[in-house]
C-alpha positions in Angstrom: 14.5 199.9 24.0 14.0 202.2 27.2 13.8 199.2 29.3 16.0 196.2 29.6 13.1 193.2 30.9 14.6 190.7 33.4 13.2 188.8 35.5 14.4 189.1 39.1 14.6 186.0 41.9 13.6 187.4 45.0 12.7 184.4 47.2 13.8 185.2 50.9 15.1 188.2 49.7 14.1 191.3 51.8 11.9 193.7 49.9 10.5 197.2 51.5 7.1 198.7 50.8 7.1 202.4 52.0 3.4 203.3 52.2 0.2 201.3 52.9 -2.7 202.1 50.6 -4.4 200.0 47.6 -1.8 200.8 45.0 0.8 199.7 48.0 -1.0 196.8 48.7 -1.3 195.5 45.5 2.6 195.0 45.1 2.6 193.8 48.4 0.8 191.0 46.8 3.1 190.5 43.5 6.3 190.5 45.9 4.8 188.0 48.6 3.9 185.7 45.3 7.1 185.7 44.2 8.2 185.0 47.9 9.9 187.9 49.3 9.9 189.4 53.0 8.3 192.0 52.9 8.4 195.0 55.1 5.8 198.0 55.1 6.8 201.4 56.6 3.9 203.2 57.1 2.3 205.2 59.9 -1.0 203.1 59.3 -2.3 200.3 57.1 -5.6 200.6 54.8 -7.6 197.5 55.3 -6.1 194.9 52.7 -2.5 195.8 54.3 -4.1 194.9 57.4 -5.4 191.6 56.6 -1.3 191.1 55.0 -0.1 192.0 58.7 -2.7 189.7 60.8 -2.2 187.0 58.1 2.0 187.5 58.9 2.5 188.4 55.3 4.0 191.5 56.2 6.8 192.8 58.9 5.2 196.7 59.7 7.2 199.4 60.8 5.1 201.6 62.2 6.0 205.2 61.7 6.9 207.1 58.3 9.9 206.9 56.2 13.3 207.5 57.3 16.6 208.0 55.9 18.9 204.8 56.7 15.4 202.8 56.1 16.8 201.0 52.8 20.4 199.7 53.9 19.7 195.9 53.4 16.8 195.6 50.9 17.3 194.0 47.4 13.9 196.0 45.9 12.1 198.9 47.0 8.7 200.6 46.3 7.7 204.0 46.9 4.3 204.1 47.5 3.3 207.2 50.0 1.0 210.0 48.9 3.6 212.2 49.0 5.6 213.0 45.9 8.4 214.6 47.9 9.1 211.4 50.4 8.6 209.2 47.3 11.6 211.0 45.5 13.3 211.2 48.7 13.2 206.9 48.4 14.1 206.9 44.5 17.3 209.2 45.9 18.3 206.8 48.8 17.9 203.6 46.5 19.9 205.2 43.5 22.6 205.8 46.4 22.7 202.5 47.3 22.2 200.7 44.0 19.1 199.2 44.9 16.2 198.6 42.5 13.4 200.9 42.7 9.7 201.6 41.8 7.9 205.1 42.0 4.6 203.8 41.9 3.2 207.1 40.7 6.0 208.1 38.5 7.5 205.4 37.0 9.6 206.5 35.0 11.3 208.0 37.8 12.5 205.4 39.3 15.0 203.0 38.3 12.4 199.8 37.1 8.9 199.7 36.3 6.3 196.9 37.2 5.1 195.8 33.7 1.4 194.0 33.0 2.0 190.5 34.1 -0.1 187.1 32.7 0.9 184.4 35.2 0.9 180.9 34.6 3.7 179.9 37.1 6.3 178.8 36.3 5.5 180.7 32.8 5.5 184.2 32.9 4.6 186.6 30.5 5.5 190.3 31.0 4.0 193.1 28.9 5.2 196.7 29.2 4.7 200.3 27.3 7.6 201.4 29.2 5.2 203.7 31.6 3.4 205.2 28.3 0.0 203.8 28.7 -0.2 201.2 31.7 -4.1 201.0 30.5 -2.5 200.1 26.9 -0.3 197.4 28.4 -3.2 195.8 30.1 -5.3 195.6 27.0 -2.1 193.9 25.8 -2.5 191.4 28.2 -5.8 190.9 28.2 -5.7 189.6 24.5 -2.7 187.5 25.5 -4.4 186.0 27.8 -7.5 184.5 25.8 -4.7 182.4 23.4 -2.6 181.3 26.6 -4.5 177.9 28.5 -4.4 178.2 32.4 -2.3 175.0 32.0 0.8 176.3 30.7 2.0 175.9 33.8 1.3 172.2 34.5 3.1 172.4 31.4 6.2 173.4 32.0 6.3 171.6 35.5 6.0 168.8 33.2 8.9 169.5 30.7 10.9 170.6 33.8 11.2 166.9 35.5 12.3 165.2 31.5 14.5 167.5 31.0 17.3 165.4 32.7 15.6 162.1 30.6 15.2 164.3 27.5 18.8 165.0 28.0 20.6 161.7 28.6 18.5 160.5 25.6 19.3 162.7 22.9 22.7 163.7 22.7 22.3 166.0 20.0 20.7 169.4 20.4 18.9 169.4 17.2 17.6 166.2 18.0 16.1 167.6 21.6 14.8 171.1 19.5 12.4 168.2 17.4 11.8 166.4 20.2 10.9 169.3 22.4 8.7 170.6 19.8 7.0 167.8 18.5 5.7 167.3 22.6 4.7 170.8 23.1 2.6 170.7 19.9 1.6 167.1 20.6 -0.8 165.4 22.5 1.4 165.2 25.5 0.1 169.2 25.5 -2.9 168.3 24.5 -3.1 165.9 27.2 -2.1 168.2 29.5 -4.0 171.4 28.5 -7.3 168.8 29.0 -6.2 167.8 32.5 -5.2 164.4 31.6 -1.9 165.0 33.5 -1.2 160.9 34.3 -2.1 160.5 30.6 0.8 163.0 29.7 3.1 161.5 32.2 2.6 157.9 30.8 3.1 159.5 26.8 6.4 161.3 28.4 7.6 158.4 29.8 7.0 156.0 26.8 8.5 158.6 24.2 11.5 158.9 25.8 11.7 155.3 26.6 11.6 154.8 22.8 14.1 157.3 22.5 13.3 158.1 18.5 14.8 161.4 17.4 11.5 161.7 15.3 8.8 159.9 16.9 5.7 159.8 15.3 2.3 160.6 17.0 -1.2 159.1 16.4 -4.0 161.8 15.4 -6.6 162.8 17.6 -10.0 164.1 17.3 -11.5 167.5 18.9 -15.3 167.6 19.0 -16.0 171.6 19.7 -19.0 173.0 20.1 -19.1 176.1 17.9 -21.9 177.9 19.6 -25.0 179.5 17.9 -23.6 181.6 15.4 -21.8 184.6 17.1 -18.0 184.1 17.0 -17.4 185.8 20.4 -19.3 183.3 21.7 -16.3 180.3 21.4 -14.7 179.4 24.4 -11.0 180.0 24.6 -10.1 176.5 24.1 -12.8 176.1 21.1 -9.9 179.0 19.4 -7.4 177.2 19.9 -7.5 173.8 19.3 -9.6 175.3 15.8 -6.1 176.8 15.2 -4.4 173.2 15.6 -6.2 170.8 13.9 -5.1 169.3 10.0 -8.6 168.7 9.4 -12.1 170.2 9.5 -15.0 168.4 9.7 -18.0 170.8 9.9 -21.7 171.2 10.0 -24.5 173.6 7.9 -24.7 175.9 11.3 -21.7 176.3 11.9 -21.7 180.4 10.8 -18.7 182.1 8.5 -17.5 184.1 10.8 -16.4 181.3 13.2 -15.3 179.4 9.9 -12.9 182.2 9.4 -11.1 181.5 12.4 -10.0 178.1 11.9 -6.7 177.4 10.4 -6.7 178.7 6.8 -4.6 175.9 5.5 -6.6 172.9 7.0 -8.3 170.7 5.1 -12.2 171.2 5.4 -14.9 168.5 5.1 -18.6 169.4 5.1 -20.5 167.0 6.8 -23.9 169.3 6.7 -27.3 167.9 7.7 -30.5 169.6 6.3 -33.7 168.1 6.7 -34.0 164.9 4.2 -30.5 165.4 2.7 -27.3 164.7 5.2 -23.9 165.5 2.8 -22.4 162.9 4.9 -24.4 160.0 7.1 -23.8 160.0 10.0 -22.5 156.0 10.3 -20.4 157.5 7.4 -19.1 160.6 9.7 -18.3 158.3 12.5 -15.8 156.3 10.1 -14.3 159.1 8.6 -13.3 160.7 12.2 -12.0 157.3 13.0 -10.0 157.0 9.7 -8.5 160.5 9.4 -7.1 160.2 13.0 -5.4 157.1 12.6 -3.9 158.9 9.5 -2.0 161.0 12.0 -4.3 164.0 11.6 -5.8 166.4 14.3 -9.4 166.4 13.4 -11.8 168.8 14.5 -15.1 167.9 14.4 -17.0 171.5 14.5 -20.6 171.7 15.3 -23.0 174.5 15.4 -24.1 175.2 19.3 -23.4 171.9 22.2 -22.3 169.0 20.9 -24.1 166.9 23.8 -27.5 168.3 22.5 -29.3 166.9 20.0 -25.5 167.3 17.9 -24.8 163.1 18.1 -21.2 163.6 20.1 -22.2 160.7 22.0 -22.6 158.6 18.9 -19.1 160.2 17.7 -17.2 159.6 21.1 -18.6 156.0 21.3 -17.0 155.1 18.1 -14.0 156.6 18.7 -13.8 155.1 22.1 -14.4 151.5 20.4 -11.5 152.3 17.9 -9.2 153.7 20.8 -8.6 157.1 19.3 -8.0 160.2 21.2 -9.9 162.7 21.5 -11.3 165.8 23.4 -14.9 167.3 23.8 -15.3 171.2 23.8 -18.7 172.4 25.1 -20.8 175.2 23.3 -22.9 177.5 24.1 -26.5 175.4 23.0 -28.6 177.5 20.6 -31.4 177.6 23.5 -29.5 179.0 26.1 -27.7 181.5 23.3 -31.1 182.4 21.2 -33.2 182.9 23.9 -30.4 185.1 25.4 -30.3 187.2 22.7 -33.6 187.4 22.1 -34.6 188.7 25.4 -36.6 185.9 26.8 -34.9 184.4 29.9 -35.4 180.7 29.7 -36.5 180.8 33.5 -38.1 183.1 35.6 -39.7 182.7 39.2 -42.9 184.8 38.5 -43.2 182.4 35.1 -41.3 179.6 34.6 -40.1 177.1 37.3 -38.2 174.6 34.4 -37.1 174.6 31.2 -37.6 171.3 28.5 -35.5 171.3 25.7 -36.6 168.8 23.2 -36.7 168.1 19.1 -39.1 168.7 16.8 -38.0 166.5 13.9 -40.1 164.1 14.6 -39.9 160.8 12.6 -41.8 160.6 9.8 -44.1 163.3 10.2 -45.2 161.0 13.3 -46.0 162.8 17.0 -43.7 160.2 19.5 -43.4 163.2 21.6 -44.5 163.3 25.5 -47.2 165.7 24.7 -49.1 165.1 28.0 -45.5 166.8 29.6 -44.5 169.5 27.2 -48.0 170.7 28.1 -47.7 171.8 31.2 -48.0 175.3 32.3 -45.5 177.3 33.9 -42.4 176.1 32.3 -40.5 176.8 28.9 -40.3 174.8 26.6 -37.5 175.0 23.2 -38.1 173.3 20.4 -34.9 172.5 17.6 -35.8 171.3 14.1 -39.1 172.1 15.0 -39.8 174.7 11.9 -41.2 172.5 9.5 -43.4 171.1 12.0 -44.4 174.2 13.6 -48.2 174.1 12.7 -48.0 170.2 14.2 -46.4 171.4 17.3 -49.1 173.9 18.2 -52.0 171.8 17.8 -50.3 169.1 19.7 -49.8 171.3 23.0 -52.8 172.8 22.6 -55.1 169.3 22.1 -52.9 168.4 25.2 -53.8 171.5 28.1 -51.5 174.2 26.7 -53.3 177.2 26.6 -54.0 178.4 22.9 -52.8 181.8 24.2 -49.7 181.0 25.6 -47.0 183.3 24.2 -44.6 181.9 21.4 -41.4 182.5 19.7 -39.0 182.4 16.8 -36.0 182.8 16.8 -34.1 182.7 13.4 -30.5 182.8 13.1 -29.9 183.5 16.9 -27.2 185.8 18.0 -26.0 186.1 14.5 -26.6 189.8 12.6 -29.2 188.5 10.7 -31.3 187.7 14.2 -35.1 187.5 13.3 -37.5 187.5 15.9 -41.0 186.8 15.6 -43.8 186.7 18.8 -47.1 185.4 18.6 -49.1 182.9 20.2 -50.1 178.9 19.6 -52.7 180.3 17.5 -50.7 182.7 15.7 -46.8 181.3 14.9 -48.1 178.9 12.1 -48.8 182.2 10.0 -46.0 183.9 11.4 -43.7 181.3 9.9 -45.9 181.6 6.6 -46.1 185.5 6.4 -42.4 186.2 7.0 -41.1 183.3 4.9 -39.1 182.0 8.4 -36.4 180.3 7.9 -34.2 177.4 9.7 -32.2 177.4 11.2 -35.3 178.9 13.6 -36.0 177.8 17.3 -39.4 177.5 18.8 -39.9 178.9 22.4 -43.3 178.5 24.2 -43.6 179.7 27.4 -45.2 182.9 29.7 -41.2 183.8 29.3 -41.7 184.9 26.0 -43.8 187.9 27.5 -40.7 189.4 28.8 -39.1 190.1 25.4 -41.3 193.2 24.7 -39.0 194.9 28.0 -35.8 192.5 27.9 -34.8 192.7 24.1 -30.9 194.1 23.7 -29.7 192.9 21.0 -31.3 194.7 17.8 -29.4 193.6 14.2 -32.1 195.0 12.9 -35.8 195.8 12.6 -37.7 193.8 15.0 -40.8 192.1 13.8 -44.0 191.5 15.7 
């Protein structure tokens, strides 16, 4: 280990900048976050060390370094543009035993600044030890898709029990449990939602019952698994797919994102195809409810938004009616996603002022449909479930207004590598589906939008087909 990592409390301690540029101003910035006074010695100030000095962030000494300038500082960085003065400050601070960054040659100096992830009051350092600074930042940057914002509400939470925690259990094997069993809880949970009174009032009642094992009631997570890709997921989707005892998934919900979910979870398919659901929905309701008040964390994974045309509100109801817990995850809806892949914006000022989406499983075979609507010009319309119906669609928007020229789209396994795309026209897309043996799941895109594929198409799994 090259570098020993600490951690250093500089609040109203006085910290000197020598130098005034980006690089400069930039650690300006860390050391006024972690509320130093700061000082800047520099013959001028670039324009962010400027707006530091008028906002009084910043005490300027206005001429260039001198020797003597480092008697009473507890950190100092050497920022100039000159290599000699820089080592000049490195010299001065090893004389004096004060701490001290060369921001050009770290390793030269007697600390380095690492890669920080902040979620005050949790910190999370990463260093290479001045290998590759572009390495450590990578580093961080995965870190920081697995660590919520709200770590830190987190901790300012654990911070004011632990005096309860404390007086409560005496032992401190008995505090590890309890400790742990809270920060993998729904107290986190709670708080990682921003149910922060919610969290407060679970604190308060668990260490009111002061068990040295207390037991927690399940809780459901309805996440929205987006249209395929696994990229796609939100940060909070990954996580809480991590967490849960028990998975309760749909048919499009895609392998890959399957493969993320915790491998030893139990896994439930609840799968709907047309004319044969593996699980009724009443039935799904129930079994959400039940598993929960087992104990379990239940994640109930959809393919693309949960909120459309994926029955969360029929979920949530129930569960609100049997007073379980839960949280809702948006995803990325296999319109918005598709049609993004695909090329076709879903709106565009020259073509489209407004965008329907709308289903086209239709019951019994039935049009119940606001055809009159749907037919208007000049906006897109998306149609889910619509596949097996596609020949019905057509001659409805067209026996309503809808030109039979207006372009048209499928989209087959959106976003996914297996992407099929398919552009025709109301006349033509009942053959298309026909002639290339389409498949669900498949959306349905009418609108002038579709025109702008030809130009807008990026994403290219493989042969496009026209």
């Amino acid at each position: 280990m090259n570098y020993l990592p600490i951690f250093y409390d500089i609040k109203g301690k006085h910290c000197i900048v020598v130098g005034a540029g980006p690089i400069a101003a930039r650690k300006v910035d860390l050391l006024n976050s972690a509320g130093a006074r700061v000082t800047v010695i520099a013959p001028e100030l670039a324009d962010e060390m400027t707006r530091f000095h008028q906002e009084d962030k910043i005490e300027w000494i206005n001429r260039c370094y001198q020797t003597g300038d480092l008697t009473d500082a507890w950190l100092v960085i050497a920022a100039t543009n000159n290599q000699d003065v820089n080592q000049q400050i490195v010299f001065e601070a090893e004389t004096l035993k004060i701490p001290c960054n060369r921001v050009e040659s770290p390793d030269m100096g007697s600390f380095i600044m690492p890669s920080i992830i902040n979620r005050d009051p949790v910190q999370i350092a990463v260093s290479t030890g001045g290998a590759s600074p572009v390495l450590a930042r990578l580093i961080r940057t995965n870190l920081e898709s697995c660590t919520p914002s709200a770590y830190g509400n987190l901790a300012r939470l654990v911070e004011n029990y632990r005096e309860p925690v404390k007086a409560t259990f005496k032992k401190v094997e008995e505090r590890r449990k309890f400790w742990e069993s809270v920060l993998e809880g729904p107290v986190a949970e709670h708080v990682f939602a921003g149910r922060n009174v919610d969290a407060r009032a679970l604190m308060d009642k668990l260490v009111h019952e002061a068990e040295a094992d207390p037991k927690y009631s399940g809780e459901v997570y309805l996440v929205g698994a987006g249209p395929g890709d696994p990229d796609l997921l939100t940060f909070r989707a990954l996580r809480l797919m991590q967490k849960a005892d028990v998975i309760v998934y749909d048919r499009l919900v895609s392998d890959p994102i399957m493969e993320l979910v915790r491998r030893d979870a139990e896994r439930i398919y609840a799968g709907k195809e047309r004319s044969n659901h593996a699980i009724p929905q009443e039935n799904i309701n129930q079994l959400l409810v039940r598993l929960a008040k087992e104990g379990k964390r239940v994640l109930r994974l959809k393919g693309g938004d949960n909120f459309i045309f994926g029955r969360g509100g029929e979920e949530i109801s129930e569960l609100i009616e049997e007073g379980v817990p839960f949280q809702v995850v948006p995803g990325i809806t296999a319109a918005s996603g598709c049609t993004t892949y695909a090329g076709i914006p879903l709106t565009h000022r020259d073509f489209a002022q407004a965008c329907i989406f709308v289903t086209g499983h239709l019951k019994d075979g039935t049009s119940d449909l606001n055809w009159d609507m749907l037919s208007h010009a000049n906006q897109t319309v998306v149609f889910y479930m619509g596949l097996n119906n596609v020949q019905g669609i057509c001659s409805e928007l067209k026996a309503h207004g809808r030109d039979e020229h207006t372009p048209a789209a499928l989209i087959e396994k959106g976003t996914t590598p297996e992407q099929r795309v398919f552009i025709g026209d109301l006349n033509s897309l009942p053959e298309l589906v026909h002639q290339n043996n389409v498949k669900a799941p498949t959306l349905i895109v009418v609108g002038e939008v579709v025109e702008l594929h030809e130009k807008l198409h990026w994403f290219k799994p493989g042969q496009e087909i026209k």
